[in-house]
C-alpha positions in Angstrom: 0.0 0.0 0.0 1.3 3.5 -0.1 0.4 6.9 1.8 -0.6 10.1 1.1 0.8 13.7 2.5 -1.5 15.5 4.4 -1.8 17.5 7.8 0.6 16.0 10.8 1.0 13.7 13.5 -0.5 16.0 16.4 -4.6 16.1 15.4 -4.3 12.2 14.6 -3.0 11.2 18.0 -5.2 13.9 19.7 -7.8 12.5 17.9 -7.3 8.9 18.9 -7.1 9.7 22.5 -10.3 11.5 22.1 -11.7 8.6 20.8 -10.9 5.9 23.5 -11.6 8.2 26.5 -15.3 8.2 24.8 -15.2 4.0 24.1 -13.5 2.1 26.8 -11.6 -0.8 25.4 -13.7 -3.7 26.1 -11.0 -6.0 28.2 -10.4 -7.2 31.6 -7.1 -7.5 33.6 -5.8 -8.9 36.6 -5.1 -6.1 39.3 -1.5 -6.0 40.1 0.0 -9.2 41.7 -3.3 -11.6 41.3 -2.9 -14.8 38.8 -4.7 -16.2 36.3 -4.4 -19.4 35.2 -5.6 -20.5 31.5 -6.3 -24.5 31.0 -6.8 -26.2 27.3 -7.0 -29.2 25.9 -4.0 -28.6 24.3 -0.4 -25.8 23.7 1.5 -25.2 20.7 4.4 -23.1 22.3 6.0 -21.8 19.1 9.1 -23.6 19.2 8.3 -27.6 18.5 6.3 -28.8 15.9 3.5 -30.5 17.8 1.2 -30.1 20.2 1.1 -30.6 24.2 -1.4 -31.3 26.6 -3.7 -30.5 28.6 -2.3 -27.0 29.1 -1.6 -24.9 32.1 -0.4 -21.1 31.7 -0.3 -19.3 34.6 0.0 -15.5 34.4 0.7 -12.7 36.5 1.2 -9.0 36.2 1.0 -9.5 32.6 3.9 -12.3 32.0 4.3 -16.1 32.4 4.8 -16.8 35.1 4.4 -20.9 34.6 3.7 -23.4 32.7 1.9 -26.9 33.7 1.3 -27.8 37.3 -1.5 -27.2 40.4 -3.4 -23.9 40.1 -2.2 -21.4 42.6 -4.5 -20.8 45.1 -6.9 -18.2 45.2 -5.8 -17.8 41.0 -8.7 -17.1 38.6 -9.1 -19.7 36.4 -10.1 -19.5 32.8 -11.0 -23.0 31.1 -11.3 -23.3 27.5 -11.7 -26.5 27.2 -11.4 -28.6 23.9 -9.0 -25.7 22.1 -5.1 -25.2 21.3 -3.6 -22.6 23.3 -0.8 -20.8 20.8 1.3 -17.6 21.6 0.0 -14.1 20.5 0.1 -14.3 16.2 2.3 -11.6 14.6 2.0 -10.1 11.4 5.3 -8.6 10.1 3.4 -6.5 7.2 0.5 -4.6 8.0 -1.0 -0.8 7.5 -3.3 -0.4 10.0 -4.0 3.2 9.1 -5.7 2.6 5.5 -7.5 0.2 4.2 -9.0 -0.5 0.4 -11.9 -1.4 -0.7 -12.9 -3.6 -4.0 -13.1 -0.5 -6.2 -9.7 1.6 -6.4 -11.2 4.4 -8.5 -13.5 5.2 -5.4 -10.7 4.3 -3.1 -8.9 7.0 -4.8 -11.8 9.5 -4.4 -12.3 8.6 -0.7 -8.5 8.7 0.5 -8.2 12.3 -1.4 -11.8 13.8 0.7 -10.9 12.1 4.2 -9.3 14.4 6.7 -6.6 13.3 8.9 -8.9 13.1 11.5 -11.4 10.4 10.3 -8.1 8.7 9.1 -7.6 8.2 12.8 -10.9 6.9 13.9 -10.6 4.2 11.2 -6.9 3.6 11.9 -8.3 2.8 15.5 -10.7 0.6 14.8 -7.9 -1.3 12.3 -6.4 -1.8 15.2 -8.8 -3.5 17.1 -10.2 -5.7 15.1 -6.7 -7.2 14.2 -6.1 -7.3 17.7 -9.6 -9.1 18.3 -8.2 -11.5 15.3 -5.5 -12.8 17.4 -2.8 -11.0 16.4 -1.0 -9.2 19.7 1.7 -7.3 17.7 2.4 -6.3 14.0 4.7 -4.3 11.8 3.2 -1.2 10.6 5.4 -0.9 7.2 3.9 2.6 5.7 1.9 5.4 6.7 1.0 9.2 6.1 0.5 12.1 8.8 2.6 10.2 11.5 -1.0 8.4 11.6 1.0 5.2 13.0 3.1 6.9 15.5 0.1 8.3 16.8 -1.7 5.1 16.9 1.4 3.0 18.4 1.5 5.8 20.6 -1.8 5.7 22.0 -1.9 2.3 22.3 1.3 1.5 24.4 -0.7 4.6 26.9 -4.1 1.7 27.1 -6.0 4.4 25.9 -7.3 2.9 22.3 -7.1 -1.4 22.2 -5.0 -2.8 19.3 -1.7 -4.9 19.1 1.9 -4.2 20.1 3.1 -1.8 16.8 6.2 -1.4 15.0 5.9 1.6 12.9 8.1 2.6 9.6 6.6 6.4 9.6 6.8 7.1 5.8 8.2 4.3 3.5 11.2 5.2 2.0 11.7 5.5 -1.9 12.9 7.0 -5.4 11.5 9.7 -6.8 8.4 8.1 -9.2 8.7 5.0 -7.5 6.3 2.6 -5.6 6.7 5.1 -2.3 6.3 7.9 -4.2 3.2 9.8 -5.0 2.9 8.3 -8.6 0.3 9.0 -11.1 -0.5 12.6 -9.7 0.5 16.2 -10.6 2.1 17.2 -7.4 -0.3 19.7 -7.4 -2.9 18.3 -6.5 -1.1 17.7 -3.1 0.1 21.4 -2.9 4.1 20.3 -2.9 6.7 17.9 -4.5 7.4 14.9 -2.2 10.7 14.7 -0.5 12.3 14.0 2.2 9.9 14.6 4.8 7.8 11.7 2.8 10.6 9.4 2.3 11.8 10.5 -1.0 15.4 10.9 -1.6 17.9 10.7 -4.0 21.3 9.2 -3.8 23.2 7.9 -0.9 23.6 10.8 1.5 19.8 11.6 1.1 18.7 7.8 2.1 20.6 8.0 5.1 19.0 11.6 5.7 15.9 10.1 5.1 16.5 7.5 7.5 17.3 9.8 10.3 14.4 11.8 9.5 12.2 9.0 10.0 13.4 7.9 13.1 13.9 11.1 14.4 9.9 11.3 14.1 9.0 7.8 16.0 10.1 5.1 13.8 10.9 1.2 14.7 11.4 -0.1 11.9 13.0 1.9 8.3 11.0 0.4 5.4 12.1 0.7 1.2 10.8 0.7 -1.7 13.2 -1.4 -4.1 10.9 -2.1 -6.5 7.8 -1.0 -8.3 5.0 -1.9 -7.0 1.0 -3.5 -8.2 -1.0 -0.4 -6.3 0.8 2.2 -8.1 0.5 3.8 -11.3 3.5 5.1 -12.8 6.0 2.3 -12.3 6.8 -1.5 -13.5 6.2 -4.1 -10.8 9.3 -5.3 -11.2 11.8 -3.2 -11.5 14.7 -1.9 -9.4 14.5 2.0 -8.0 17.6 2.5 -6.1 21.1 1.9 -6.6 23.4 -0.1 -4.9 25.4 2.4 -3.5 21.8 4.4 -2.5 20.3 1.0 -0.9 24.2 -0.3 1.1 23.7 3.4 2.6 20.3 3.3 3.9 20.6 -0.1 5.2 24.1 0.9 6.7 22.2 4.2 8.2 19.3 2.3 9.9 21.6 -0.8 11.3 24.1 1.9 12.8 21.0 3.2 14.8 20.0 -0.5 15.4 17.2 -0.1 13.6 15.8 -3.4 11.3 15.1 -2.9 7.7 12.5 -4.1 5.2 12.0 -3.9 1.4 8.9 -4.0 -0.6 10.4 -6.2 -3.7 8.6 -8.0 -6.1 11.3 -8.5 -9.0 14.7 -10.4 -8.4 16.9 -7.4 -9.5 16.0 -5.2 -7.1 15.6 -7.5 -4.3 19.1 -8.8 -5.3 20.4 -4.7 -4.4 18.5 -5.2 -1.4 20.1 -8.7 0.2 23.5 -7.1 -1.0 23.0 -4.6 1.3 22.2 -6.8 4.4 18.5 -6.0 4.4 16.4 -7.8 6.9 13.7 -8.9 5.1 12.3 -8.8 1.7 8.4 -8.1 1.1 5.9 -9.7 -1.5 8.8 -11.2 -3.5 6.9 -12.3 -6.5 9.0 -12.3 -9.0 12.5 -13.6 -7.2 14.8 -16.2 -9.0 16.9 -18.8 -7.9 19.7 -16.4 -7.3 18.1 -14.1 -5.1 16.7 -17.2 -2.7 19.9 -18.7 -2.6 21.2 -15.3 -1.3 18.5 -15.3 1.2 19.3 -18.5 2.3 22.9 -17.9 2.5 22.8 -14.5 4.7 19.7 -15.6 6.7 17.3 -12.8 4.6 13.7 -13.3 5.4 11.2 -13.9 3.4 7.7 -11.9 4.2 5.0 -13.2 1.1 1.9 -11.8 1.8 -0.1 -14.2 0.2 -3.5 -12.8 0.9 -2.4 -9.5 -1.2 -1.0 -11.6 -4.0 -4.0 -13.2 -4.2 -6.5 -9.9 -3.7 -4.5 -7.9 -6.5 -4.6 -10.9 -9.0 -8.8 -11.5 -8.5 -8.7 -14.5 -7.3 -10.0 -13.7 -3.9 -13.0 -11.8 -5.5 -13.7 -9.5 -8.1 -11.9 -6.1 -7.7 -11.6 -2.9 -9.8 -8.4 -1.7 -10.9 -7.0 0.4 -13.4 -6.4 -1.7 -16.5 -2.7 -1.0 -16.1 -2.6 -2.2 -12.3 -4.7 -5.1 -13.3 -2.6 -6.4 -15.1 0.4 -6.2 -13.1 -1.6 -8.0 -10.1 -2.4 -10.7 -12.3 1.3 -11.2 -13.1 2.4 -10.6 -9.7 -0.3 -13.3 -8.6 0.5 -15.9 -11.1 4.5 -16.2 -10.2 4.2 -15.6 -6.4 3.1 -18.8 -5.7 5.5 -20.9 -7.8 8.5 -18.6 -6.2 7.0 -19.2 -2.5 7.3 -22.9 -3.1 11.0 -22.7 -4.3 11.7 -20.7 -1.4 10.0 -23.5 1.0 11.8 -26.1 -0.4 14.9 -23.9 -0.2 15.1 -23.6 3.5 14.6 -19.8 3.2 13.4 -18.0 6.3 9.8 -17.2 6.1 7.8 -15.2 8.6 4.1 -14.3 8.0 2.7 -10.7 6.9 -0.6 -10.4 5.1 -0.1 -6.7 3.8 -3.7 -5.7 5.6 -5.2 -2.7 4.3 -4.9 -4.6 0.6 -7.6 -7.1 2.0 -9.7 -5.8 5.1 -8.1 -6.0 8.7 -9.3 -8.7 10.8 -8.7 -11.3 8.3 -5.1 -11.7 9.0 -5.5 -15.1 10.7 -6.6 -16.9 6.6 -2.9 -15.8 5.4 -2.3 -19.0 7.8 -4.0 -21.4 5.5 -2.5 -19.6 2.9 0.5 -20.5 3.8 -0.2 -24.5 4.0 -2.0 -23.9 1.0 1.4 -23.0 -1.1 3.2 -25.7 1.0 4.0 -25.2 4.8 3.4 -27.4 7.1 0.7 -26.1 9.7 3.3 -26.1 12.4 5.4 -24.1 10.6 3.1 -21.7 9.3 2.1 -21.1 13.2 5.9 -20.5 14.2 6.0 -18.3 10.9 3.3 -16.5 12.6 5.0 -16.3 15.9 8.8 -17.3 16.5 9.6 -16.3 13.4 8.1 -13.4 13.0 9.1 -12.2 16.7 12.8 -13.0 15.9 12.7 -10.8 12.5 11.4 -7.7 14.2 14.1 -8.5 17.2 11.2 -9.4 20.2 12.0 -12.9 20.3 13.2 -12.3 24.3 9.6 -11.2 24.7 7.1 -12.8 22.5 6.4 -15.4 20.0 6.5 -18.4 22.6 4.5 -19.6 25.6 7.5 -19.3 27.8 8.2 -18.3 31.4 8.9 -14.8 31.8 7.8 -13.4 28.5 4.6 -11.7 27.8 1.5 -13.0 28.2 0.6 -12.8 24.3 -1.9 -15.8 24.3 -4.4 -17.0 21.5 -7.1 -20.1 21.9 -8.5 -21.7 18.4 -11.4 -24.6 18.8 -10.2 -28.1 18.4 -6.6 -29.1 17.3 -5.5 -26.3 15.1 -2.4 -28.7 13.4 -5.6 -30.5 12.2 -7.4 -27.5 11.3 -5.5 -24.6 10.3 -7.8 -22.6 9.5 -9.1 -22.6 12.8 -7.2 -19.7 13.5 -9.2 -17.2 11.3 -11.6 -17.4 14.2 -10.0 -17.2 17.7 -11.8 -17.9 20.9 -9.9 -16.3 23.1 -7.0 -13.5 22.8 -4.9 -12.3 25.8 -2.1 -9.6 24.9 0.3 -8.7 28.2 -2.2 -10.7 30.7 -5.1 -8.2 29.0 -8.4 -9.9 28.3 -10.0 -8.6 24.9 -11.6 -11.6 23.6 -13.4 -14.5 25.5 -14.1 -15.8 29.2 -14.1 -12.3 31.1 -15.9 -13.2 34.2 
């Protein structure tokens, strides 16, 4: 997906504060220093590839505090009965703050006559309906109006409900490109991008760009490093930055221990990308041999958003595209899954994103079956979804396990969910740091 200027970070997070001092998140907690103890038929804890049970997680103060074992006395206990117990999901690619519809022509339309403000409210309900679909924490990987910094923001203060958030700011890019305004006279804006939206040019301006970003609340420093499907003025697949602009901006972002990621659908320009030490590459439609083996070799991920492959190309429903973006979804579409089943059998690290806002949020749990669709097994699309994911964005101490002393990120499907994968597009129960949000309150 890809943002639009506007007004500023300060009436978005005003207005999401607003907004959750009139709606109460709908949650319970423990008060401080009381347990609760979850029991299910069964645990997958992120790390092996089959299930355990029955389950015992005992929390307090929002972390594990054990595993298995007699219920503490006087601890509240929640039983869920004939359901998998998994840690919080992850999604590594989201954009909570927008969100398209089936017709881009009155997408379009819409984005241009919203104010910053309604962008808000929506971007907080986003957020809480991915939250309610399981997923504790995500990576929000391109925004507009600091709209995600104010949402991440008000979140981590409890006073709007959503997931943990990583947040890139403004996606970085080359002038025309993917991240760029493309398709528009600039005019229509009231300025020429640049900097301040994460357009640059040449490798001093990257690394100014990166500092700019972070400088204004990002985790995480996102790139453009190839055209993209939801844009109209480039090829899908080609390369936008050079070598020398790329080794820079991932050299800029690593010195400030910052992870990087790059939106990549063709092999050339996600070959720039892996040279440069990137952390992960996004979509990857169109990557070769070459560019998985280099993934492989220096431990690159691999982030495939299958849902959005599958939304741009039509074949999750009819959708209305410009005839020139229709027909790079369909050829996106057609070689993504092909390249995601070289990359499986390649070994290549692979940690789930679904690319929300391309398909509606809440649906994030179906890029699970997805992913045993093109070939995974379905206990390693559910460490994709959590181990794996937690270790690419660097919280692996924290989350993506049911461990002692880690957060207590917990999700409950019905039945055996390594029978049923898709059981997780419709969880039962979600905690996210010993918080309550979905099921047995009382």
């Amino acid at each position: 997906m890809r943002g639009a200027t506007g007004l500023g970070a300060a009436v978005a997070a005003m207005v999401l504060a607003v907004l959750a001092a009139a709606t109460p998140a709908s949650s319970q907690t423990a008060g401080e220093g009381a347990t609760t103890v979850i029991r299910a038929a069964r645990m997958f804890d992120g790390r092996g590839g089959t299930a355990t049970g029955p389950a015992i997680v005992v929390v307090r103060d929002g972390r594990i505090v054990a595993i298995g074992g007699a219920v503490p006395p006087g601890a509240k206990v929640i039983d869920l009965g004939d359901a998998t117990l998994l840690p919080g999901f992850i999604d590594a690619h989201t954009h909570l703050t927008m969100e398209s519809g089936p017709d881009w022509y009155q997408d379009t339309v819409n984005d241009l006559r919203r104010t910053v403000a309604e962008k808000a409210i929506r971007a907080a309900e986003n957020a809480r309906k991915t939250l309610w679909a399981g997923f504790t924490t995500v990576r929000d990987v391109g925004s507009s109006d600091y709209l995600d910094v104010g949402l991440r923001d008000s979140i981590n203060a409890g006073v709007t409900p959503g997931p943990r958030m990583l947040v890139s700011v403004y996606a970085l890019g080359a002038r025309g490109g993917h991240c760029d305004m493309t398709g528009f006279p600039y005019m229509l804006f009231g300025r020429e991008t640049g900097q301040a939206q994460g357009i640059a040019s040449g490798p001093d301006e990257f690394r100014d760009a990166v500092r700019y970003q972070i400088k204004y609340g990002a985790d995480v420093i996102k790139v453009c490093a190839t055209g993209g499907v939801l844009s109209l003025a480039d090829e899908v697949d080609t390369p936008q930055l050079t070598q020398a602009e790329m080794d820079a901006l991932v050299d800029e972002a690593h010195r400030l221990r910052k992870k990087t990621a790059a939106h990549a659908h063709g092999a050339t320009g996600a070959k720039v990308a892996i040279r440069a030490g990137i952390d992960s590459i996004e979509h990857g439609s169109f990557l070769d041999d070459e560019a998985l083996q280099m993934m492989k070799e220096r431990g690159t991920y691999l982030v495939p958003t299958i849902m959005a492959a599958e939304s741009v190309s039509g074949r999750m429903g009819d959708r209305v595209f410009p005839p020139a973006i229709a027909a790079k979804g369909k050829a996106a579409g057609d070689a993504h899954a092909a390249m995601m089943k070289r990359a499986i059998a390649l070994g290549v690290k692979i940690a789930l994103g679904t690319d929300s806002a391309v398909t509606p949020h809440g649906l994030n749990g179906q890029e699970f079956g997805l992913m045993v669709d093109r070939g995974m097994t379905p206990a390693a699309a559910l460490q994709a979804g959590t181990l794996s994911a937690a270790t690419l964005l660097g919280l692996e101490k924290e989350i993506g396990t049911i461990e002692v002393g880690k957060q207590a990120d917990l999700v409950a499907v019905r039945g055996d969910v390594l029978s049923n994968i898709k059981a997780t597009e419709h969880p039962v129960f979600v905690m996210k740091s010993g918080r309550i949000y979905v099921g047995n309150t009382r």
